[in-house]
C-alpha positions in Angstrom: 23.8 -46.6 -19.3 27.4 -46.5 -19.6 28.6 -43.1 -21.1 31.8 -41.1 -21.4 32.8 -37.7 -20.8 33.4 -37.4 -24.6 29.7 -37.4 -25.3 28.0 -34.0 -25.8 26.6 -32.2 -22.6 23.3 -32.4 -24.4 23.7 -36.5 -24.9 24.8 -36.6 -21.6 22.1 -34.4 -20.2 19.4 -36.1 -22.3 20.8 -40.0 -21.6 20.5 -38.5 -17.8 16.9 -37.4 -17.6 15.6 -40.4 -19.5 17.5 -43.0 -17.1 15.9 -41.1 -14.1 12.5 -41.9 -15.3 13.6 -45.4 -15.8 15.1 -45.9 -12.3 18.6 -46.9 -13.3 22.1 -44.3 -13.6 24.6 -43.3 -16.0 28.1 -45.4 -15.6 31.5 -44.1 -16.9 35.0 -45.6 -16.4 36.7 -43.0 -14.8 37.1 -39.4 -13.6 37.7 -36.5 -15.7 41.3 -35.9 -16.8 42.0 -38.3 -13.9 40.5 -35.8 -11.6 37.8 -35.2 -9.0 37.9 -31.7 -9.3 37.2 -31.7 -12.7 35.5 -34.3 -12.6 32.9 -32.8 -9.9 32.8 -29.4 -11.5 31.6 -30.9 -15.2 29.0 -33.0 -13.3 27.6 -29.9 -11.3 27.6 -28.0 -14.6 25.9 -30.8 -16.4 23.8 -31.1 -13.6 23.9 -34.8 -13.8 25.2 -37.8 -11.7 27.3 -40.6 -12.5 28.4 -43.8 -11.3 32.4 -44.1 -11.7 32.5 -48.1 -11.6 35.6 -49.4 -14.0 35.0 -53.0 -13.4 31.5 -52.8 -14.5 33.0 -51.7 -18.5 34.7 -55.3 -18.2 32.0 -57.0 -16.9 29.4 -56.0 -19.6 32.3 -56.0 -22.7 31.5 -52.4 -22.9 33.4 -51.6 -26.0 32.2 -48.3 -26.9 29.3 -45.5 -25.5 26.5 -45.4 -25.0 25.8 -48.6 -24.0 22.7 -49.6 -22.7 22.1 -52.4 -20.3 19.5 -54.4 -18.7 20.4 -57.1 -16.0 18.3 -59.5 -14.2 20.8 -61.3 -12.0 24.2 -62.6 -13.8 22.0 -62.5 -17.2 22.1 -58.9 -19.0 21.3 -57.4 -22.8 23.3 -54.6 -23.8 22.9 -52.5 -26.8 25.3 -49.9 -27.8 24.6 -46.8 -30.1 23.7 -43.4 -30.3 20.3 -43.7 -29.5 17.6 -43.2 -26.9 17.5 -45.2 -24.0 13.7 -45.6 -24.8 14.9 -47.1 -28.1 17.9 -49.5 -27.0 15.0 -50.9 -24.4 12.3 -51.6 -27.5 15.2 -53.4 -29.7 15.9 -55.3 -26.5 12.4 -55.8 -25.8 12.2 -57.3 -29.7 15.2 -59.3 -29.9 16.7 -59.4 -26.4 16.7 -62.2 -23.5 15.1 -59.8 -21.4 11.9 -59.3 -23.1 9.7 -59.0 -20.0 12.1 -56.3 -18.4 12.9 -54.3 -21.3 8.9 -54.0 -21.6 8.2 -53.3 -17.9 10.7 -50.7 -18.1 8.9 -49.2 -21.0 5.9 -49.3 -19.3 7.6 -47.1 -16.4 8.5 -44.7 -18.6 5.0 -44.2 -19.9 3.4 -44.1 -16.8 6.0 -41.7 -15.7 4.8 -39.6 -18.5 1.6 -39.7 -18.2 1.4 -38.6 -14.5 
C-alpha cells in the first residue's frame, strides 16, 4: 500500500495492521522532512513500518495515497482511495486483472480472522 506521511496516524495505523494480515507493507516516497530522524521517531510512535522505495511511486503511476496494489510478476492492479485495503482488494477482485489474487488475499484475511 503506498501511503504518505500526510495521512492521519489512525489511517496510517489502521492501513498498517490490515496489510500485516495480508502479508504485504506500507510504501512511501521518502523520509520525513527529508530526515531519518524524524522520520524514525514518527514510525516508532506510530508503531508502524514502512518501506521508503521512490522508484516504486513511478513504477505503479502512483499519483496520489493510498494506493493499493496487487502484482503478480510485471502485471499489477492498483486502486487508489481512502478506503480499506480489504475493500480496494474486493473492487479488484470484481473488476481487476487479478481476480484470483485479490480473492486469495481475501481469503487470508479471513482465515487470519478466524484463528
Amino acid at each position: 500500500v503506498f501511503v504518505s506521511f500526510g495521512l492521519s496516524d489512525s489511517k496510517l495505523k489502521a492501513l498498517h495492521d490490515q496489510i500485516k494480515t495480508l502479508g504485504g507493507r506500507l510504501v512511501v516516497r521518502g523520509l520525513l522532512n527529508d530526515s531519518f530522524p524524524d522520520t524514525q521517531k514518527r514510525l516508532k510512535t506510530l508503531g508502524i513500518t514502512v518501506d521508503i522505495h521512490p522508484v516504486w511511486f513511478t513504477d505503479h503511476d502512483v499519483q496520489r495515497v493510498p494506493t493499493f496494489v496487487v502484482k503478480d510478476g510485471d502485471r499489477f492492479d492498483k486502486v487508489s482511495g481512502n478506503v480499506s485495503c480489504y475493500a480496494a482488494l474486493e473492487a479488484i477482485q470484481y473488476h481487476g486483472e487479478l481476480k484470483e489474487k485479490a480473492a486469495t488475499l481475501l481469503d487470508l484475511k479471513e482465515r487470519n480472522h478466524a484463528s
